[in-house]
N, C-alpha and C positions, 0 to 999 in steps of 0.2 A: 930215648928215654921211654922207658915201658911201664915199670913198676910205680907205685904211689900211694903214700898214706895220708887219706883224708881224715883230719883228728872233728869231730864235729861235724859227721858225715850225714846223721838222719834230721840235722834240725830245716831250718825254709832254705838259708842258702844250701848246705851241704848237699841237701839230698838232689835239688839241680843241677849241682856242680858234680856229684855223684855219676849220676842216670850220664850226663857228657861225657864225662872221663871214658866209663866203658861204652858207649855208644861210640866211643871212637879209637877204641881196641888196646885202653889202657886197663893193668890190670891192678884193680885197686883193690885196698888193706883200709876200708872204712871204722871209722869206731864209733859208739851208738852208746846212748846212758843206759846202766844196768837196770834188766828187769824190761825194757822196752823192746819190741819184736820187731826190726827193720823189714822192709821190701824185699825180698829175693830178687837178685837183680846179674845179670851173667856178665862175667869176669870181677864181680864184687865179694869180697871175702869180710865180713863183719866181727868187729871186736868188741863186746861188751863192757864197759869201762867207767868207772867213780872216777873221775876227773879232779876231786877232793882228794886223794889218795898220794902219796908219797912217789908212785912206782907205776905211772900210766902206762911207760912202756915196756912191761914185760914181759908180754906176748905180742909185739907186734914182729915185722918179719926184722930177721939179720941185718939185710940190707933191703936198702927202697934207691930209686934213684932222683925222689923230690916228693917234699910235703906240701902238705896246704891244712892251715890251721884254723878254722872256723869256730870253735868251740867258743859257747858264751855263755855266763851265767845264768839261767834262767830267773833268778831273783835278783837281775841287776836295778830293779825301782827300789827296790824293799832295803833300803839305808835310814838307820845304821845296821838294822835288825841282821841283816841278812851282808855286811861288809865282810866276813870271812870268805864266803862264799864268792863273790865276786874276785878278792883275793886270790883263792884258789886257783879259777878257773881261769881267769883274763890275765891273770900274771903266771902263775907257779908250775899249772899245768903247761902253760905255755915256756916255760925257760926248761920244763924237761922237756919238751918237744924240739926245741932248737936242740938240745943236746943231743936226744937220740939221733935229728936230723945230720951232726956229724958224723957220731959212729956209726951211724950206717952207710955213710957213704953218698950220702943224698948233695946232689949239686947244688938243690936250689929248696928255699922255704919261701911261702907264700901265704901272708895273712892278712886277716881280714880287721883293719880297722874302721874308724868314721870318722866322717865330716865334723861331728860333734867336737874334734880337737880346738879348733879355729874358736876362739876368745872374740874376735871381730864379725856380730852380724850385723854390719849397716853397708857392707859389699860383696863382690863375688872374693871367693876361696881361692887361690894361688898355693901350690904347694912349697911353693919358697917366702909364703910369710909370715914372719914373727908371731909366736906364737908365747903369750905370756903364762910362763906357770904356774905363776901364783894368782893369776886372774879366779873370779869365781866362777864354778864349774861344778857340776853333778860328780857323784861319784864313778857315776859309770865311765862317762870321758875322761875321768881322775885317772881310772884304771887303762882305759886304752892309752892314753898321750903315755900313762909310765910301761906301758907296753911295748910302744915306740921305742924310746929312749933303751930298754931295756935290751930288746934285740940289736941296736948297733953296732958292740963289741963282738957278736957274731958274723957279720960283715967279711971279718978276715976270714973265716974258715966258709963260707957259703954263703952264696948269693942270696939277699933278703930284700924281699919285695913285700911292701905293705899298702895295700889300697885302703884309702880314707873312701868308704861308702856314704852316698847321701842319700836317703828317702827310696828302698830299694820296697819293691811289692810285687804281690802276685801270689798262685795259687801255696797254701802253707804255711803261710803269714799268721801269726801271733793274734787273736782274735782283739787284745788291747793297744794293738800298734796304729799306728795314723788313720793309712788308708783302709783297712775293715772296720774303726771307727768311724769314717766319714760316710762311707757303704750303708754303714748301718744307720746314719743320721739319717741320710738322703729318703733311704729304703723307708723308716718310718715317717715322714715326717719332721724331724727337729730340726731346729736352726744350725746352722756352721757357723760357731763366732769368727770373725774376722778381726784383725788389726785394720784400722783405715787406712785408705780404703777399702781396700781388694782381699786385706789379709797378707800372710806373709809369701815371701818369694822362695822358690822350689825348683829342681829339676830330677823330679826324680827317675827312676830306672829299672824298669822292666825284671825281675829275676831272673830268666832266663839271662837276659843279656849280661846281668854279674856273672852266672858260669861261666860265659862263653867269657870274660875278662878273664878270671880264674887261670881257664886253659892254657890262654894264648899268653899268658905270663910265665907259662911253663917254659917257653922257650929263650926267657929273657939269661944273660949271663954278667949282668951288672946289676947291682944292688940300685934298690931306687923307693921312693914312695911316690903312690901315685891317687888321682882324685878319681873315682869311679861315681860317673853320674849319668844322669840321661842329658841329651844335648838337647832339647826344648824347655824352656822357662815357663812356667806357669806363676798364678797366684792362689792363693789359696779356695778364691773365688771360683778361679776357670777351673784347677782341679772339680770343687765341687758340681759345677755346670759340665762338667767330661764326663760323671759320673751320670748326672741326671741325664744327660743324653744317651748314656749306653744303655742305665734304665729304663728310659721313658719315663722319668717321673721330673717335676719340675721341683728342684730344692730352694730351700729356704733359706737365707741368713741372720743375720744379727750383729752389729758392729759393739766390739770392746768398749768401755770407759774409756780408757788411757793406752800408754803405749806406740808407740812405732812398730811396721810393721818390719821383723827379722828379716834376713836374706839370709837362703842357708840353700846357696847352689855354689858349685864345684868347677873352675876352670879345666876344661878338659883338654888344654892342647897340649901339654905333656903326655897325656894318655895315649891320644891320638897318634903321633909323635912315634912314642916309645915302642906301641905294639904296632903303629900302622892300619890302625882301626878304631872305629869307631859305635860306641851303639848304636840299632838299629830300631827298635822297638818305638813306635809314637805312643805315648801315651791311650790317647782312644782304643788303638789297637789292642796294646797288651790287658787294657781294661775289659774289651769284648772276651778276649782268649779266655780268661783269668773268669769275669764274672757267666760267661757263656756256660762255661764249664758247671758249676753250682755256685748259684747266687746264694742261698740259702744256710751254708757250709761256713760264706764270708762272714757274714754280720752274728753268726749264733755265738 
C-alpha cells in the first residue's frame, strides 16, 4: 500500500499525520480548505476543496489504495448558528468520502472520531460500552456518534477503522482548545478552575503519537473502532502543575461551586492489542517538544 488520500490534511491532526505518511515513502493526495496555502511537502500532492459542496471528490486521484478522513468543522461550538456546517462536514463530506473510498478501490478508511461519544463520565471508557443516544450531548458529539453509526453499512465493502480520540495536543492546536487555554492560564497568571478536588480526570496524547496511530492503522484488515489516548492519567491539577513545571512558573487554582469531577480517559487495551503498540510520548515530554518549540505561538 503506497498511495493515500488524507481528506483534512492541513488541519493540527492532519498535517502530523501528513508530514508521517510521506516521511515514510507514502505517496499522498492531501486536501486543504479553499483559499489556504499548505506546506510543500515531497511526495505530497494538495487539493484545494469546500468540504460544504456536493462533489469533494472530483479531482482526487482514480484510484488510492486507503483513506484517512480528518476533516472537522471548524465552527463545530457555534450551535445552532453554524449546525449546517457541522452537517456538512462531520457527516456528508464524509459519506462522499466512504463512497469515493470504494470506487477507487481503496482497502481500508480510517477516521477520526472522539472520546466525547461515551454518555458515562463517572469511569474509564471501554469501547464495548453502551452508549445511550438519546442521552444529552453537544452537538458536535451528536454529529460524530451519527458519524459512527453512519459508516457501518460500509464495513462490507472496506475495512473502517474509527478512533474515538481523547484530549489530543501539541504544536497546531486550535488556540481555543483545552491545553493552549490552560498554557495561557498558567503563562499569565489565572486560576485553573477544578472540580474537587483535583479537577477532572484525563489521559491525554501527544499529537505526534495520534499520527503514528493513524499510520499503523494502515495496516489493519478488519473493521474495528478503537480508543486513542495516552496511557498516563493525570488530573486536571497535575496537568496544570506539568505545565508550570515545563514553564517555570508556579500556577494557580481555584475550586468550582458544585459538581463532580468528569473522568474522560480511554481504555487502551484494545489499541494496544489490535496495532501491537502502544503511545509513547509522557506528557512532560511532549509538553517540552511542543512548548520548547514557541511558547508564545501557544497561548496568542
Amino acid at each position: 500500500m503506497r498511495s493515500i488520500v488524507v481528506v483534512g490534511g492541513s488541519g493540527f491532526i492532519g498535517l502530523h499525520t501528513v508530514r508521517l505518511l510521506a516521511a515514510r515513502g507514502y505517496s499522498v493526495c492531501a486536501t486543504h480548505s479553499a483559499g489556504q496555502i499548505p506546506p510543500a511537502i515531497p511526495n505530497v500532492t494538495w487539493r484545494g476543496i469546500d468540504l460544504r459542496s456536493s462533489a469533494i471528490a472530483q479531482n482526487w486521484p482514480e484510484q488510492s489504495d486507503a483513506v484517512i478522513y480528518l476533516a472537522q468543522s471548524r465552527r463545530w461550538r457555534q450551535f445552532p448558528e453554524a449546525a449546517d456546517d457541522v452537517v456538512a462536514v462531520n457527516l456528508a463530506a464524509l459519506q462522499q468520502t466512504a463512497s469515493y473510498a470504494r470506487a477507487a478501490g481503496a482497502r481500508i478508511l480510517v477516521t477520526a472520531s472522539t472520546g466525547s461519544v461515551y454518555t458515562n463520565q463517572s469511569k474509564v471508557a471501554h469501547e464495548d460500552d453502551a452508549i445511550d443516544c438519546v442521552a444529552p450531548r453537544n452537538f458536535y458529539a451528536a454529529s460524530k456518534l451519527a458519524a459512527e453509526i453512519l459508516l457501518g453499512p460500509y464495513s462490507k465493502f472496506l475495512t473502517i477503522v474509527q478512533l474515538r480520540i481523547f484530549m489530543p495536543y501539541g504544536p497546531g492546536m486550535s488556540p481555543d482548545m483545552l491545553f493552549p487555554q490552560l498554557i495561557k492560564r498558567v503563562q499569565t497568571g489565572q486560576s485553573i478552575s477544578l472540580h474537587r478536588p483535583d479537577g477532572m480526570r484525563i489521559n491525554p496524547i501527544a499529537v505526534s503519537d495520534v499520527a503514528e496511530a493513524f499510520v499503523r492503522c494502515l495496516s489493519l484488515d478488519q473493521s474495528n473502532v478503537l480508543n486513542l489516548a495516552g496511557t498516563e492519567e493525570y488530573t486536571l491539577r497535575s496537568v496544570g502543575e506539568t505545565i508550570g513545571k515545563v514553564l517555570g512558573v508556579t500556577p494557580r487554582f481555584e475550586h468550582l461551586q458544585s459538581g463532580e469531577a468528569p473522568v474522560i480517559i480511554g481504555n487502551l487495551d484494545r489499541l494496544c492489542k489490535t496495532l501491537d503498540w502502544k503511545p509513547s510520548i509522557r506528557l512532560e515530554d511532549g509538553l517540552r517538544a511542543w512548548l520548547g518549540a514557541s511558547t508564545k505561538s501557544v497561548a496568542a
